[in-house]
C-alpha positions as CSV (number, residue, x, y, z in Angstrom):
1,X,-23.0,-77.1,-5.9
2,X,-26.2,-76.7,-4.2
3,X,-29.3,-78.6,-5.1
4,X,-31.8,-76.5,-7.7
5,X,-29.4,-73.7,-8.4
6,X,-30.0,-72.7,-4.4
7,X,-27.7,-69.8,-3.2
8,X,-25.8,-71.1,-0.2
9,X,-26.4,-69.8,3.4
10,X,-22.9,-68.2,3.6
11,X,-23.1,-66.2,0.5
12,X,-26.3,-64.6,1.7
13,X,-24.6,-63.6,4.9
14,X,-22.4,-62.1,2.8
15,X,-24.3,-60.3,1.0
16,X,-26.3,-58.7,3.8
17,X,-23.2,-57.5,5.3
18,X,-22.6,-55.5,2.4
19,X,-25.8,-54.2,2.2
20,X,-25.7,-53.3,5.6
21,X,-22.3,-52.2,5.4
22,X,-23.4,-49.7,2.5
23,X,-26.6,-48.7,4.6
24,X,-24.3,-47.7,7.3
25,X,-22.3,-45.5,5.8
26,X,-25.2,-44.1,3.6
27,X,-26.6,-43.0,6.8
28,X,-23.7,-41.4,8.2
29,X,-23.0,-39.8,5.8
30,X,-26.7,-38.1,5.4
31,X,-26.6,-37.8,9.2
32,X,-23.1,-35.9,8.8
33,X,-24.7,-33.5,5.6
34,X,-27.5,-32.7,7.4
35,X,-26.2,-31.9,11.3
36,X,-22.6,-31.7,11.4
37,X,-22.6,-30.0,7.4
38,X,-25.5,-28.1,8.1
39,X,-24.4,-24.8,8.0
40,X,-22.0,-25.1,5.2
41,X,-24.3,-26.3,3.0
42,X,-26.5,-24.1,3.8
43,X,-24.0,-21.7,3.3
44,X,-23.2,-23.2,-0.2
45,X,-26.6,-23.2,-1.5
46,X,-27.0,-19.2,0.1
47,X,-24.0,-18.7,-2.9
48,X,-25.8,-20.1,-5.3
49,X,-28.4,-17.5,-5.2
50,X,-26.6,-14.2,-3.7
51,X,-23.5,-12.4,-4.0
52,X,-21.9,-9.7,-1.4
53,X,-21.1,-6.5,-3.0
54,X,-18.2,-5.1,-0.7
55,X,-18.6,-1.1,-0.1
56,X,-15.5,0.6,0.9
57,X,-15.7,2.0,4.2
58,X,-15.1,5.3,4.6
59,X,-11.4,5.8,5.2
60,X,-9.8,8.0,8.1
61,X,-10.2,11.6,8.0
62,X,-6.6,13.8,8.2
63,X,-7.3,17.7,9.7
64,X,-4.7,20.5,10.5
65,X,-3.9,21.6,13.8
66,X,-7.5,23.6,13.4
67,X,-9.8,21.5,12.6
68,X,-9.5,21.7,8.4
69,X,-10.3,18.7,7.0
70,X,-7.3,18.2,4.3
71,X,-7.7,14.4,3.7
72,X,-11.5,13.5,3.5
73,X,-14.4,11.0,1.9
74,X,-16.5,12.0,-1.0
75,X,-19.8,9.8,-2.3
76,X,-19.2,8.4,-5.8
77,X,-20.7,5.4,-7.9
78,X,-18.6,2.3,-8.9
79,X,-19.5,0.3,-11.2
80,X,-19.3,-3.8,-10.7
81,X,-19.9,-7.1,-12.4
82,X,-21.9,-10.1,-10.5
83,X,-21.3,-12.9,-12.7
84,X,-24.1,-15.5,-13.6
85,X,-23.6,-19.3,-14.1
86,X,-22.4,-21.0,-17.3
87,X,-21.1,-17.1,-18.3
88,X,-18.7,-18.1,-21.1
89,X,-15.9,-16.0,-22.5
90,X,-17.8,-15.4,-26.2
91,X,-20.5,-14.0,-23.9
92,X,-18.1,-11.1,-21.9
93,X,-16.7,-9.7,-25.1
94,X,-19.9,-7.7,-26.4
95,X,-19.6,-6.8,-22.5
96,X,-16.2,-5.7,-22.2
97,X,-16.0,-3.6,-25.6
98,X,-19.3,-1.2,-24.8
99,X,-18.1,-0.9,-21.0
100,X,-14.1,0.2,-22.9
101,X,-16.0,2.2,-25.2
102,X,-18.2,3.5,-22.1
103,X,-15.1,4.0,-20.1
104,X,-12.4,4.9,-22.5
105,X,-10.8,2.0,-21.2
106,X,-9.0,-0.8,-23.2
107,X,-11.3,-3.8,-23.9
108,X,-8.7,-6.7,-23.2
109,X,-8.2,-5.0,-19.8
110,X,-11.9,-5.2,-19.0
111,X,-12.2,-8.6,-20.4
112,X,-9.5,-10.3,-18.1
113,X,-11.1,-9.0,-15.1
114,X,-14.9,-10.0,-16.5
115,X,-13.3,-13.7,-16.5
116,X,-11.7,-13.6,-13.3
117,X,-14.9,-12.5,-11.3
118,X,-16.5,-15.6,-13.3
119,X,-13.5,-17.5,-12.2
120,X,-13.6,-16.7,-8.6
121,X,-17.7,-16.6,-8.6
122,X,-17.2,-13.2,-6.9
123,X,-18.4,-9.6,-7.6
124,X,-15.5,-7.5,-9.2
125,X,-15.8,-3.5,-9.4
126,X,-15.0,-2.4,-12.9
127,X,-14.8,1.6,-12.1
128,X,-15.0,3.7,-9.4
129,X,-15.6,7.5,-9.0
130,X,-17.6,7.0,-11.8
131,X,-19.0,11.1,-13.0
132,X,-22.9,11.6,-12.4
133,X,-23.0,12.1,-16.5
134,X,-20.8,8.6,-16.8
135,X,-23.2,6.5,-14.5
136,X,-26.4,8.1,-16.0
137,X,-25.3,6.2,-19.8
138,X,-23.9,3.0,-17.5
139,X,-27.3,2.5,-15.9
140,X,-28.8,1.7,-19.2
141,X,-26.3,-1.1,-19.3
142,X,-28.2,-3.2,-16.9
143,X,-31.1,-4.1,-18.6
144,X,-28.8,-5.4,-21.6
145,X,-26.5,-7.0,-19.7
146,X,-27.5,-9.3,-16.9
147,X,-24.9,-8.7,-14.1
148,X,-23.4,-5.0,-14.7
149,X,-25.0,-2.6,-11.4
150,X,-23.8,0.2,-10.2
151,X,-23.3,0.9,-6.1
152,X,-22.4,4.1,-4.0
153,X,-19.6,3.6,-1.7
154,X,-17.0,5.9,-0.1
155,X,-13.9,7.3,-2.0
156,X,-10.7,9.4,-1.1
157,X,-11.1,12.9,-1.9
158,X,-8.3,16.0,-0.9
159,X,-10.1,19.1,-0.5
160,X,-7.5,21.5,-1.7
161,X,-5.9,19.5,-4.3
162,X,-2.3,19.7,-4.4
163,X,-1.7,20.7,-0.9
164,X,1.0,19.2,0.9
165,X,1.3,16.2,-1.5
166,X,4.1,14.8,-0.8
167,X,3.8,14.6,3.4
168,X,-0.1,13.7,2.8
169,X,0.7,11.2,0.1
170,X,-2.1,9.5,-2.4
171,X,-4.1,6.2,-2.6
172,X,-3.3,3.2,-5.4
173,X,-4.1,0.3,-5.9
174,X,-2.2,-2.9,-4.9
175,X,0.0,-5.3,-6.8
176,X,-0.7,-9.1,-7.0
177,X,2.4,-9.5,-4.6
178,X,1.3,-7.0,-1.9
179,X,-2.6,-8.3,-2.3
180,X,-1.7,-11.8,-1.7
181,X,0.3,-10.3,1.6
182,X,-2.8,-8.2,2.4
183,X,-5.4,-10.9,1.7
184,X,-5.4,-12.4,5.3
185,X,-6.1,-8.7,6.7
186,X,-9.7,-8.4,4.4
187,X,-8.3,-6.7,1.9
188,X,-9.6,-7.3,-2.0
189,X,-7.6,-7.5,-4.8
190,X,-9.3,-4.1,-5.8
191,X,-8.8,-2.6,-2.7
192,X,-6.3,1.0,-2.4
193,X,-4.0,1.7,-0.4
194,X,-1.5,4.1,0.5
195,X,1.3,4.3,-1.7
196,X,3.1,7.5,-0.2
197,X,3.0,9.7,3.0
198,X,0.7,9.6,5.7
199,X,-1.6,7.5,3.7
200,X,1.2,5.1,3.7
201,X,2.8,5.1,6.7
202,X,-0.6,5.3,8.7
203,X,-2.4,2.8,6.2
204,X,-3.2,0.6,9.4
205,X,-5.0,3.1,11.4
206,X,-6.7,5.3,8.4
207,X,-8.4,1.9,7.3
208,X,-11.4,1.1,7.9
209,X,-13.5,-1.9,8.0
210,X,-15.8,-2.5,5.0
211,X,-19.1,-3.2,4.4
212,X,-21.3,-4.8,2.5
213,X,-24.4,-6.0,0.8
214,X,-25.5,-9.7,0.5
215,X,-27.7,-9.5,-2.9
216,X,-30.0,-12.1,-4.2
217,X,-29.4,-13.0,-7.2
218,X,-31.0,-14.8,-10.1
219,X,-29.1,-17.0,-12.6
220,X,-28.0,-14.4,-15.6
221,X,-26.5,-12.4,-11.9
222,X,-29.6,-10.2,-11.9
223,X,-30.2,-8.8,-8.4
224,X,-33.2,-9.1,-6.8
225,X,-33.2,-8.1,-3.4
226,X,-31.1,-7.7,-0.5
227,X,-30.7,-10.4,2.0
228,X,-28.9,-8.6,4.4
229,X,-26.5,-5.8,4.9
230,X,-22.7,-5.7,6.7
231,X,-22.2,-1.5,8.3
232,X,-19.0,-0.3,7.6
233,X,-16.7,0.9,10.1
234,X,-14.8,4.1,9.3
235,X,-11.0,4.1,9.9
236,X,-9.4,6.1,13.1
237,X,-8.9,10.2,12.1
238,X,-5.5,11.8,12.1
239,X,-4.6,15.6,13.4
240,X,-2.1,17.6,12.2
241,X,0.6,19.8,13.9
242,X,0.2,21.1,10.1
243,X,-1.4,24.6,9.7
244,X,-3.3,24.4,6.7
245,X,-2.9,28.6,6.1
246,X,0.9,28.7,6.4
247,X,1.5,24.8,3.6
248,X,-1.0,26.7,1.2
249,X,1.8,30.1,1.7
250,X,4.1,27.6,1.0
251,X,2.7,25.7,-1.6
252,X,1.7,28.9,-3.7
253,X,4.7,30.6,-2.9
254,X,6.9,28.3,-4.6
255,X,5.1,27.5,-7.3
256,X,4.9,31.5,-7.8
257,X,8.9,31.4,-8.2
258,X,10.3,31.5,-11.2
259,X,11.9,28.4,-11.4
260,X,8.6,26.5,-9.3
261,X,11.3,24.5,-7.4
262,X,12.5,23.7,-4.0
263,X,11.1,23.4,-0.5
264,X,9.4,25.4,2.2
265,X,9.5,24.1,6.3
266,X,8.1,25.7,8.9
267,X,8.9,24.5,12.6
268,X,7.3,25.8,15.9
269,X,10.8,26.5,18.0
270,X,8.8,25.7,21.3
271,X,8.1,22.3,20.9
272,X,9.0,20.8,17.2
273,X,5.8,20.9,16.1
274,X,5.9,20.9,12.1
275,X,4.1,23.6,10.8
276,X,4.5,23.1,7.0
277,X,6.1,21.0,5.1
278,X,6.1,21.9,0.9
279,X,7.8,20.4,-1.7
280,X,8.1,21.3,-5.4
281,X,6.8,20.3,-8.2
282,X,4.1,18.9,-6.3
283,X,1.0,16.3,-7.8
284,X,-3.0,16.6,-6.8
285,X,-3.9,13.2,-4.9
286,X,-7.1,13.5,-6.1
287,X,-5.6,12.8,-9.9
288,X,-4.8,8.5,-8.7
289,X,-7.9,8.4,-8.6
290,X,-9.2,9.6,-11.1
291,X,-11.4,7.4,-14.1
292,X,-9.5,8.5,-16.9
293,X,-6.9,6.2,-17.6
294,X,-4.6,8.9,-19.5
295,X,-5.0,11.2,-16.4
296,X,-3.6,8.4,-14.6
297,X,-1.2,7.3,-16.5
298,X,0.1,11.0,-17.4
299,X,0.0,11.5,-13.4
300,X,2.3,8.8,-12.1
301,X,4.9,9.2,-15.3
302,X,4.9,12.6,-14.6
303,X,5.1,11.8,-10.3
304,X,8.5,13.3,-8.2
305,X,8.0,10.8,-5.3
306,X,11.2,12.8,-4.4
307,X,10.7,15.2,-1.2
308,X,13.2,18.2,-1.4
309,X,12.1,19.1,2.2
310,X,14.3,16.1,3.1
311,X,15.7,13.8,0.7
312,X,17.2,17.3,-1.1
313,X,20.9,18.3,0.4
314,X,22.4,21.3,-0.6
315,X,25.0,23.7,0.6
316,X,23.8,26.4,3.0
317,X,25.7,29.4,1.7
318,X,25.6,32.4,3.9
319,X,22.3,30.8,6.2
320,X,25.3,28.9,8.1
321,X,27.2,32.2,9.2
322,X,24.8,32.4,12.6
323,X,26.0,28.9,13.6
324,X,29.8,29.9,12.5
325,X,28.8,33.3,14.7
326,X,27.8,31.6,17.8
327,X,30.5,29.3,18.0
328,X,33.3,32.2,17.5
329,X,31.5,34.6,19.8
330,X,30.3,31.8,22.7
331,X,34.5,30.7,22.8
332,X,35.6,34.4,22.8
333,X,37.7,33.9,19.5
334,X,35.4,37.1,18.2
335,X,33.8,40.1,20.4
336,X,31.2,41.8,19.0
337,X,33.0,45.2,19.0
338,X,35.9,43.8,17.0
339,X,36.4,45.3,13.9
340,X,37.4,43.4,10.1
341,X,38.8,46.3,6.9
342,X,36.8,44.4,3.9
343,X,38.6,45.6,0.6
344,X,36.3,43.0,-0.9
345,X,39.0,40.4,-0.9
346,X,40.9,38.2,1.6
347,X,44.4,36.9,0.8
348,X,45.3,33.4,2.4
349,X,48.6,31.4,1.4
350,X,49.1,33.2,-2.0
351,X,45.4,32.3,-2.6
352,X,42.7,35.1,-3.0
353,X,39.3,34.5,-1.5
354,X,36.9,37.1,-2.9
355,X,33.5,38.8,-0.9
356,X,30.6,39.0,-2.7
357,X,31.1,43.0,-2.6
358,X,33.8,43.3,-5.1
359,X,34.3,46.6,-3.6
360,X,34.1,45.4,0.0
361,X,32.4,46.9,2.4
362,X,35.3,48.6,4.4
363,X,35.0,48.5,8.3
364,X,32.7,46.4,10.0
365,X,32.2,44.6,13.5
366,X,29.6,42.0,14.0
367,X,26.5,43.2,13.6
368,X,27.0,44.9,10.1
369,X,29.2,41.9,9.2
370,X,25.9,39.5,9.7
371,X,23.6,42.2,8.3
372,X,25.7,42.5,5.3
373,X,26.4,39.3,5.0
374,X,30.3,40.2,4.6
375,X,32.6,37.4,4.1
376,X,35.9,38.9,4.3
377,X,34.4,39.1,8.4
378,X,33.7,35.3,8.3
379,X,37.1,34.7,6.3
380,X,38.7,36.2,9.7
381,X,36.1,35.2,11.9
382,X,36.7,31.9,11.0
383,X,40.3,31.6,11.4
384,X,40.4,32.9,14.7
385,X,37.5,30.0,15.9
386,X,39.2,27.5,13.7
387,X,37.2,24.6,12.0
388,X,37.1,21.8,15.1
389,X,34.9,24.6,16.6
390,X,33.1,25.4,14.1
391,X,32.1,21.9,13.0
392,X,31.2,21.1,16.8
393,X,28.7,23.7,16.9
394,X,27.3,22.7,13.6
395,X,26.9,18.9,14.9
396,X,25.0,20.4,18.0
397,X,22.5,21.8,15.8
398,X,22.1,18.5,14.1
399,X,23.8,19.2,11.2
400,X,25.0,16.0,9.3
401,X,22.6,13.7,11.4
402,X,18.7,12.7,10.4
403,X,16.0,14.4,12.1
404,X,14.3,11.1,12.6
405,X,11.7,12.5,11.5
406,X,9.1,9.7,10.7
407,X,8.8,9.4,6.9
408,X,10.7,7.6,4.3
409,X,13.7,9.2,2.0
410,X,15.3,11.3,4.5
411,X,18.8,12.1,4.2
412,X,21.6,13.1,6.9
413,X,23.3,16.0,4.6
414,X,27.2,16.5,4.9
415,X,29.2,17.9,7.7
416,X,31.9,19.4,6.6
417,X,35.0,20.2,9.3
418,X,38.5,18.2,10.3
419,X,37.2,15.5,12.3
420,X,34.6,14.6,9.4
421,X,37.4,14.9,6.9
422,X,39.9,13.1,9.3
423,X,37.7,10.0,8.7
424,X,38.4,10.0,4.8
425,X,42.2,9.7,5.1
426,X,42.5,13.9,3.8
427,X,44.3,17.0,5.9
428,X,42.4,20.1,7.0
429,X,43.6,23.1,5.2
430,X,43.1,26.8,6.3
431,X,41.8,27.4,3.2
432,X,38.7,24.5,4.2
433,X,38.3,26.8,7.3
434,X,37.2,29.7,5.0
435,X,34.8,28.0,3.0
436,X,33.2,26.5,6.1
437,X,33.0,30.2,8.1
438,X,30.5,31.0,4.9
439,X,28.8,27.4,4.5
440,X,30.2,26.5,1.2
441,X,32.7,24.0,0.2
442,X,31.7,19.9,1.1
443,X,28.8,21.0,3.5
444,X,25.2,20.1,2.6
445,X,22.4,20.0,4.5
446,X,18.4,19.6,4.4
447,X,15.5,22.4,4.5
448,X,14.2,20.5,7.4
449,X,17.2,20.2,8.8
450,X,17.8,24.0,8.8
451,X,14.0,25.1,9.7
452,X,15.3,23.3,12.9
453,X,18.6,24.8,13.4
454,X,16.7,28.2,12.7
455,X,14.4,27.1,15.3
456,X,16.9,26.4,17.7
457,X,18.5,29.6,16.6
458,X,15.6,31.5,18.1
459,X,14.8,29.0,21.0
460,X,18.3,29.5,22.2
461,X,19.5,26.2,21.7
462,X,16.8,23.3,21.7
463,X,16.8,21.4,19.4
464,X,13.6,19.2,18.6
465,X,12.9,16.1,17.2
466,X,9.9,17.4,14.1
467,X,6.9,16.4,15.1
468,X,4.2,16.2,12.7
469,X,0.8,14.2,14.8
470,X,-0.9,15.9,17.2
471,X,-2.8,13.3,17.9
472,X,-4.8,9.8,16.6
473,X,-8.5,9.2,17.3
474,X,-9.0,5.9,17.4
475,X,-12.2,4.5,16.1
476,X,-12.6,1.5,18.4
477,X,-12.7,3.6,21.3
478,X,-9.0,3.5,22.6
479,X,-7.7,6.0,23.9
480,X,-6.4,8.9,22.2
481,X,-2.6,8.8,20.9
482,X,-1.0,12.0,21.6
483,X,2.9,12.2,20.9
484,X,4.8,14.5,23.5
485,X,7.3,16.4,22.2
486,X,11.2,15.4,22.2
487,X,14.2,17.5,22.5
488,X,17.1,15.6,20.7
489,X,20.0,17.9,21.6
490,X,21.1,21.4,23.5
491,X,23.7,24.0,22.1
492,X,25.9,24.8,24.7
493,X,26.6,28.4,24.1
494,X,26.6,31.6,26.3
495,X,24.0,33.5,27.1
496,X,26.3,37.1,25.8
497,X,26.4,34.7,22.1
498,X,22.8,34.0,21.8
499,X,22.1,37.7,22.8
500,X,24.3,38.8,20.2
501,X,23.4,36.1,17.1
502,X,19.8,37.1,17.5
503,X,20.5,40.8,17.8
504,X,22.6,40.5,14.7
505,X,19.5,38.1,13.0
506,X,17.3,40.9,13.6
507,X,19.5,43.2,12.3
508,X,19.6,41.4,8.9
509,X,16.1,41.9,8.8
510,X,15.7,45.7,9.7
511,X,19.1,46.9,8.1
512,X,20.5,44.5,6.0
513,X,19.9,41.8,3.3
514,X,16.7,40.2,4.5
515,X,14.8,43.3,4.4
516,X,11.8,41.2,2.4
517,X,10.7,40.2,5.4
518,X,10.2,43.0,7.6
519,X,6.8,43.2,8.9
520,X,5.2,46.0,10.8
521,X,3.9,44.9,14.1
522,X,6.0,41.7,14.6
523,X,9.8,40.8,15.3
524,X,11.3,38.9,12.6
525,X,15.3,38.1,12.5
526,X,16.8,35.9,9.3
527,X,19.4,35.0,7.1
528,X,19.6,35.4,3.6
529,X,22.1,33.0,1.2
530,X,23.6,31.7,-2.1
531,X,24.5,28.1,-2.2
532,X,26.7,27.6,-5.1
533,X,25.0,25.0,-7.7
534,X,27.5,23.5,-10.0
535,X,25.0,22.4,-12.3
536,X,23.4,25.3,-13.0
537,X,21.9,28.4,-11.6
538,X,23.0,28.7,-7.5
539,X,20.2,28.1,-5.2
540,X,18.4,30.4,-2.8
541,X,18.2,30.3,1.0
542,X,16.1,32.2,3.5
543,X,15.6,31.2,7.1
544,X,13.6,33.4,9.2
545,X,11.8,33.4,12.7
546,X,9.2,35.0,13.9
547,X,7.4,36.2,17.2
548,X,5.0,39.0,18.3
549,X,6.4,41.7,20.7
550,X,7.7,40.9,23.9
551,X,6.8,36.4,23.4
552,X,9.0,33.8,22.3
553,X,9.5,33.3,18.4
554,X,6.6,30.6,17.7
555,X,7.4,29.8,13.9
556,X,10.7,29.5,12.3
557,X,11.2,28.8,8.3
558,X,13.9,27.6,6.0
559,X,12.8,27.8,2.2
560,X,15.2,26.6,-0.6
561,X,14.5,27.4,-3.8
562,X,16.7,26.0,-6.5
563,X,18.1,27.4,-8.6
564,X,16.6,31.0,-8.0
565,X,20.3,33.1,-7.4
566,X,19.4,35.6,-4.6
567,X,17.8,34.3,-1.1
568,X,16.2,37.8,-0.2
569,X,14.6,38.7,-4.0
570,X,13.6,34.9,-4.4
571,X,13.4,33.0,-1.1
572,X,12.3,35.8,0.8
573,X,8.4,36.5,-0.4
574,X,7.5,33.0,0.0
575,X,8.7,33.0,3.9
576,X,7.3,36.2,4.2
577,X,3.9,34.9,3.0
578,X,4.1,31.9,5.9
579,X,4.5,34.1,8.3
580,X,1.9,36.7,7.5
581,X,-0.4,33.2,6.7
582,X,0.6,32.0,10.7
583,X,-0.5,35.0,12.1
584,X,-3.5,36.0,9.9
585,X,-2.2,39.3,8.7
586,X,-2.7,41.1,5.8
587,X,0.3,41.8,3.5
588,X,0.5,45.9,5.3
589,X,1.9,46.1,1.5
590,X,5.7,45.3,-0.2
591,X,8.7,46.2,2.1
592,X,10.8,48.9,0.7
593,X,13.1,47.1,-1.7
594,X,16.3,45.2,-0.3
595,X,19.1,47.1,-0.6
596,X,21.9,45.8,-3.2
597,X,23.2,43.8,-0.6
598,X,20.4,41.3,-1.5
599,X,22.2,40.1,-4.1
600,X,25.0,38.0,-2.8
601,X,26.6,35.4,-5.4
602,X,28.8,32.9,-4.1
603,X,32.2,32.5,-3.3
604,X,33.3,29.5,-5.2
605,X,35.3,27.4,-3.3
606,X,39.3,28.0,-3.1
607,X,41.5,25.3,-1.5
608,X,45.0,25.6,-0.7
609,X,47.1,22.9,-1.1
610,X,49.8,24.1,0.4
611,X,48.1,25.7,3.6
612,X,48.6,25.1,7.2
613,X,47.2,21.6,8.2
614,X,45.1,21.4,11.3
């Protein structure tokens, strides 16, 4: 013990070494907050007293092979929240039931997303497309409660409505899943994006960069003034191979039928390009995004995501008999001059196979057989090419096989012949033979899938891989992306067969059952067709090409339309209206009516057991 209550020497060194110790590290650490922190700091006080509203940037346009906008951007008012500090929940519930009663949205909804914005200290848009008369009575909002504002930003908006809906697609918002997989990318967890179509599957390049404001902001999240401003960058803009005037023939056309279902594709046969692509019932785009929640909700319970154009297979009745045609006439199993006696029957292995002329149609060769759509002449014609022909041909049209074209849901269809039913573990009757010759029995097939085999029909054998973009405009200055075309496949027939198929298609037209179609100043060659339905009413087919005198064909259509009986009363008009759309004509006025031949029910399908295996 030291004298006097005197501290000794070592303690006091000790001492100063903490203190110095603690003076060291004080000053590091304020040397570290104010240089190597700086900027974060600074940063963190900058939030303290501002908040960035986000502004959508304006997304991608998407125009038709001419220019027509059919995908554009619209001005409209959203409404957002900037929360203040020390915002507690007692104080958002006055909030959240005027903006539901404001809205007609449901209070708890807007409460939960009131909190999270106070959670995450970040603006959060509460509406978007908000009507002029809606953001008029929200404007007096602000002045009652500190944080509501209102912004104009860019939004979605389809000019024409429901126009090629389900190859366009629509715009939704994101689940918490896909957000938190988006998030890296810059995308909010209000941001949309596209759920379906092109919007979809060309999300990456429509998109564009947003914007933004950085808002001062006072402590009830009043704003003040703005600090600075982000530009938006708009998103790269899409072209069409689409003709705008031939999908709205489409479009209407069906819709006009009396049942207002089925499909409608129109192909260019010279390079693939699609045309039109229409599926029905269809849906407006415009309606996701929409602020009434019932219109919403009635929308996407009401939605048919699925695209008859391709996901729908279906027998194609009397629209095969070209390909059965080519294949007997190009192997010399059938000469045009041959002759087949139609009673309106055919007999096969104690089996009768009926025409759909119950009184037949007595002697006829090739041309008149097409024209009338005789299938006592296909029964034969058949059995002389046998079904391993038959079936080849169809595969070289692409029958049974996906076009590859790029969207999502497309199916391959059925091909029906002995090798495909070889695979099952089944024979190959005669009786098979004759319902293939007329495209019934296990064959099914796609309308796109026969818009192209029509196409190759009156290309002479190309066969094209659809082709829907004409090009991409980039909007960080790459360089353009322009698809070429691509020919999947050839039909190796003779040049005598395609002469004769495409006499006999036009022949359908001028004489026969596809009569609806006949169009003064232009050559047009078809095929009508009755796909039986066993679930209902059979289904009508009309494919069709089209070209003006003395140039290639340069659009060729397949429309479906279920269950509407007769391909050239019901099918027929809408194709006609494509093609008078494609070449800007005026309807020169109805077509006398199609003879009685028109009407051609379907054969149902006979097998014979007991027949000749092959």
């Amino acid at each position: 013990m030291s004298r006097g209550g005197a501290v000794p020497q070592e303690r006091l060194e000790i001492l100063w070494s903490v203190i110095a110790a603690a003076g060291l590290v004080l000053g590091l650490r304020l040397t570290q907050m104010q240089l190597v922190q700086a900027a974060e700091w600074r940063q963190a006080a900058e939030r303290n007293r501002s908040q960035m509203i986000h502004q959508n940037a304006p997304r991608g346009r998407i125009y038709d092979r001419h220019g027509v906008a059919v995908a554009a951007n619209a001005p409209a008012f959203s409404l957002i929240f900037l929360p203040g500090k020390d915002r507690r929940r007692q104080d958002l519930k006055p909030l959240a039931r005027e903006l539901a009663r404001q809205l007609g949205r449901d209070p708890d909804d807007l409460l939960e997303a009131l909190e999270q914005a106070v959670r995450e200290e970040s603006a959060v848009r509460l509406a978007e497309n908000l009507p002029t008369q809606t953001m008029f009575r929200l404007s007096e909002l602000k002045t009652l409660y500190p944080g509501v504002d209102l912004i104009v930003e860019a939004r979605r908006y389809y000019p024409f409505g429901r126009f090629a809906s389900h190859l366009l697609g629509y715009m939704g918002k994101m689940g918490q899943r896909e957000w938190r997989e988006r998030k890296p990318k810059g995308y909010r967890v209000d941001s949309r994006t596209g759920r379906l179509g092109l919007e979809k599957i060309f999300e990456d390049e429509l998109r564009g960069r947003d914007g933004g404001l950085r808002m001062e902001v006072d402590a009830q999240g009043r704003l003040k003034r703005v600090l600075d401003k982000i530009p938006w960058e708009a998103g790269s803009n899409i072209h069409l191979t689409i003709d705008a005037a031939v999908q709205r023939a489409a479009d209407e056309g069906l819709r006009a039928t009396p049942t207002g279902r089925g499909a409608a594709v129109a192909i260019d046969p010279r390079n693939g390009d699609l045309l039109a692509m229409s599926s029905q019932p269809d849906f407006d785009p415009n309606a996701f995004l929409s602020t009434d929640p019932n219109e919403v909700k009635s929308t996407v319970l009401e939605l048919s995501e699925f695209n008859n154009a391709i996901s729908g297979a279906y027998p194609p009745g009397s629209t095969f008999k070209p390909i059965a045609g080519l294949a007997a006439l190009s192997e010399g199993r059938m000469r045009p001059e041959d002759t087949v006696f139609c009673p309106g029957h055919f007999e096969l292995g104690g089996r009768t196979f009926l025409c759909w002329e119950h009184k037949g149609h007595k002697r006829v060769s090739w041309l008149m057989g097409l024209a009338l759509s005789c299938d006592v002449y296909f029964y034969t014609l058949g059995l002389r090419t046998g079904g391993v022909a038959i079936e080849r041909y169809a595969r070289a049209f692409g029958l049974g096989q996906k076009t590859s074209i790029p969207l999502k849901g497309e199916k391959s269809g059925h091909l029906f012949g002995p090798e495909a039913r070889e695979k099952t573990g089944k024979g190959w009757y005669d009786g098979d033979t004759l319902n293939l010759a007329i495209g019934q029995g296990e064959l099914t097939v796609t309308p796109l899938q026969m818009a192209i085999a029509t196409a190759a029909l009156a290309n002479r054998g190309s066969v094209w891989r659809p082709r829907y973009i004409q090009k991409i405009v980039y909007s960080d200055g790459r360089p353009d992306y322009v698809p070429k075309p691509e020919r999947r496949g050839l039909v190796p027939a003779r040049d005598e067969a395609w002469d004769e198929v495409q006499r006999g298609l036009e022949t359908v037209v001028s004489s026969g059952t596809g009569g609806s179609v006949r169009i003064p100043g232009l050559v047009t060659a078809g095929k009508t067709g009755t796909a039986q339905n066993p679930h209902g009413e059979d289904h009508a087919w009309f494919v069709v090409y089209a070209a003006k005198p003395g140039e290639p064909a340069s659009i060729a259509i397949a429309v479906l339309v279920e269950n509407g009986g007769h391909g050239g009363t019901m099918a027929g008009p809408v194709a006609r209206k494509m093609i008078l759309a494609y070449f800007g004509m005026k309807d020169p006025g109805a077509s006398r009516p199609a003879p009685v031949a028109a009407a051609v029910p379907v054969v149902p399908p006979i097998f014979v057991p007991h027949g000749v295996m092959r």
